[in-house]
N, C-alpha and C positions, 0 to 999 in steps of 0.2 A: 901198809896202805896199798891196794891197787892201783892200776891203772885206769886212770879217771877219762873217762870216754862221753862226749856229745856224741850222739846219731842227728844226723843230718838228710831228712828226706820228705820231700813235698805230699807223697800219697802216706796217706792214714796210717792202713793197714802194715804197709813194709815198713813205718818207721814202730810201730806200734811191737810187727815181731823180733824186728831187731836190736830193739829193748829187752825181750825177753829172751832171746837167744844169747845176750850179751849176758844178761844175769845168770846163764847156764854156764861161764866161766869163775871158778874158784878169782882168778887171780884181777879182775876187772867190777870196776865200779862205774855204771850210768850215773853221770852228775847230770845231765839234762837231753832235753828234744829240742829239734825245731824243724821247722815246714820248709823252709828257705834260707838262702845264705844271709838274708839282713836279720833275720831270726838269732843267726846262728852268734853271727859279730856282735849281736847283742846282747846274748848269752854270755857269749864269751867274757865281755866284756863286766860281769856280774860275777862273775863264777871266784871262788878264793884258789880252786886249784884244776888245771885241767889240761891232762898228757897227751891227749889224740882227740881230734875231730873227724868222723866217720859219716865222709861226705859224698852226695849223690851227687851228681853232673848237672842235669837238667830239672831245673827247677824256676817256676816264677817270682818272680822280683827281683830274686838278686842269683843268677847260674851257680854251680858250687866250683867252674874255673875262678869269676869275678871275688867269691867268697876265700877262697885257698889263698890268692895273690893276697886279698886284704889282712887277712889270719898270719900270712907269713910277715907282713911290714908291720902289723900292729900288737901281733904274740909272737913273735919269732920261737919264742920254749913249746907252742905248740904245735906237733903233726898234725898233717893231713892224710886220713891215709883215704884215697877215693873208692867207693864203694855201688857200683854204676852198670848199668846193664849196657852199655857200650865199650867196646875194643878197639873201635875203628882206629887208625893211625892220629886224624885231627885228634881226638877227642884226647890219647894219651899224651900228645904232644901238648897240647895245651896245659892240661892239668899239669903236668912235670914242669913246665915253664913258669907256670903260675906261685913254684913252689911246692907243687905235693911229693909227702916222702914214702909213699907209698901205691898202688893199682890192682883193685881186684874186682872182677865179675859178679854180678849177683847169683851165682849157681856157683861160689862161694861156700862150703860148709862151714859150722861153728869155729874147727879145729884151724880152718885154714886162716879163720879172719883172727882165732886169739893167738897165731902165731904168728900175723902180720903186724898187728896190734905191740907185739911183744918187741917186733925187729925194728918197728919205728922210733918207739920209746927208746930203744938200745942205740938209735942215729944210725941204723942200717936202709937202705931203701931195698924195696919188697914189694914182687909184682907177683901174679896169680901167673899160671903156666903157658896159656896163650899168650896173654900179653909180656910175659921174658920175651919168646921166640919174634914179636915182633921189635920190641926194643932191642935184642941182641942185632935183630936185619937190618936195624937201620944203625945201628954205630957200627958195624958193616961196612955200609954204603950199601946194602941190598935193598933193593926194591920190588915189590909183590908187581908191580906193574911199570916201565919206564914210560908208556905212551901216556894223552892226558886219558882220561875216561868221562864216557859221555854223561852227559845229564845231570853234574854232579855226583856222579857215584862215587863211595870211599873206594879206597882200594877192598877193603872188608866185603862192602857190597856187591863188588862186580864178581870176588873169588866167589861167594855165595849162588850168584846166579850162572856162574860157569857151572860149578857141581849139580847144579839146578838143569842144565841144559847136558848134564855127563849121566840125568836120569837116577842122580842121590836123593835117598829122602832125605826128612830133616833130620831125623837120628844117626844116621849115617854120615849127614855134611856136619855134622855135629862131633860124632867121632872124628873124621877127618881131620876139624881146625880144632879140635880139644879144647872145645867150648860148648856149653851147655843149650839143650833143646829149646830153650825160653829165648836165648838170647839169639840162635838160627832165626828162630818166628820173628825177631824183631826187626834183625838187619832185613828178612826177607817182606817184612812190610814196608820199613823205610824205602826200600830198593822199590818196589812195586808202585809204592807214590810218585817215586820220582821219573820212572819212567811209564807211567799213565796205564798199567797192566793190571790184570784181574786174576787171570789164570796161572799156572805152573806152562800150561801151554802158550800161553803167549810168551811168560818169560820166557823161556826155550828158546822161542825166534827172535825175541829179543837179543840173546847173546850169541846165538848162532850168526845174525846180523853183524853182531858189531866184535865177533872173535874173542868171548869170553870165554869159550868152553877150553876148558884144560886139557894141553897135550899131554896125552898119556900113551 
C-alpha cells in the first residue's frame, strides 16, 4: 500500500494539480481533497486510512495552522506536511507549533514533495531549502532583523524590499533567498499593501527611509 495523502487547499485549480502531480508518484495514493481545514477534519475523520495531510496555510473557515493543531489532538498517526506559498518566519513558526511534521514552498517540484511525503511518514521532520536556513537561524538565536520593522512587515518582507532598493529583480532576489519567482511576487505584494506603495520606486524610498537596503 502507499502512502495515503489528503491535499489540502482552498483555490480550485492548485488543489485540482496537486492531485495529479501526486498520482505522478509510484509510491502515493490520494485518498481525498478539501477546500479548507474544517473540510479537511471532516475528511479525516471519514477516511479508514490516512498517512499525511498536504496542507495549505491560508485558507477560509478554518486556516491550515487551526487545521494541523486540530489533526495533531484528534489523529495524532496523522502528518502534517505544510504545503503553502509563504516562508515568512510567523507563518513557519506557527505551523511547527501547531504540530506540523513537515514545510515546503509552493515552487516545490514533484520529487521534493514525494520525498518529504516519504520523511514524514518515516517520523522525520522535513523542510524545503529556504525554509531549513531560516529554522536553522533561529535555533541559533540569529535574527534576519533585531530592530522591530515597521508596518507590520515580516522579517521576509523587509529583506525582500531591501534587495528591491539594492536594484535586484525578482529573479535575482529569488536566486538570492533560494526561493522561487512566484513566491518573491507575493511577499512583494504583501509588503506593497502594507506599506500603501505602488511602484518598485516608491518601494526604494521606502526602504532607503527606514534602512532596509542590505549592507553590502
Amino acid at each position: 500500500m502507499g502512502i495515503s495523502v489528503m491535499v489540502v487547499d482552498d483555490q480550485q485549480a492548485v488543489r485540482e494539480g496537486l492531485v495529479a502531480l501526486m498520482g505522478l508518484l509510484d509510491d502515493v495514493d490520494v485518498v481525498g481533497s478539501a477546500a479548507d481545514g474544517a473540510q479537511a477534519l471532516e475528511l479525516a475523520g471519514r477516511l479508514d486510512h490516512l498517512d499525511v495531510v498536504l496542507m495549505d496555510l491560508t485558507m477560509p473557515v478554518m486556516d491550515g495552522v487551526e487545521a494541523t493543531g486540530r489533526l495533531a489532538r484528534e489523529h495524532p498517526d496523522v502528518a502534517v506536511l505544510v504545503l503553502t506559498t509563504y516562508s515568512d518566519d510567523e507563518s513557519i513558526a506557527g505551523a511547527l507549533a501547531a504540530g506540523a511534521k513537515g514545510y515546503l514552498t509552493k515552487d516545490a517540484g514533484r520529487h521534493e514533495i514525494g520525498a518529504a511525503l516519504r520523511a514524514v511518514v518515516a517520523g522525520a521532520l522535513t523542510f524545503g531549502a529556504d525554509v531549513s536556513r531560516q529554522v536553522a537561524g533561529a535555533l541559533s538565536g540569529a535574527k534576519p532583523r533585531p530592530e522591530s520593522l515597521p508596518d507590520g512587515l515580516t522579517a521576509r518582507e523587509a529583506e525582500v524590499l531591501g534587495l528591491i532598493a539594492a536594484g535586484l529583480t525578482n529573479g535575482k532576489i529569488a536566486a538570492e533567498l533560494f526561493i522561487g519567482e512566484a513566491t518573491v511576487k507575493t511577499h512583494i505584494n504583501n509588503a506593497f499593501a502594507k506599506i500603501g506603495v505602488r511602484t518598485r520606486v516608491e518601494a526604494l524610498r521606502y526602504a532607503e527611509r527606514h534602512g532596509l537596503r542590505p549592507k553590502r
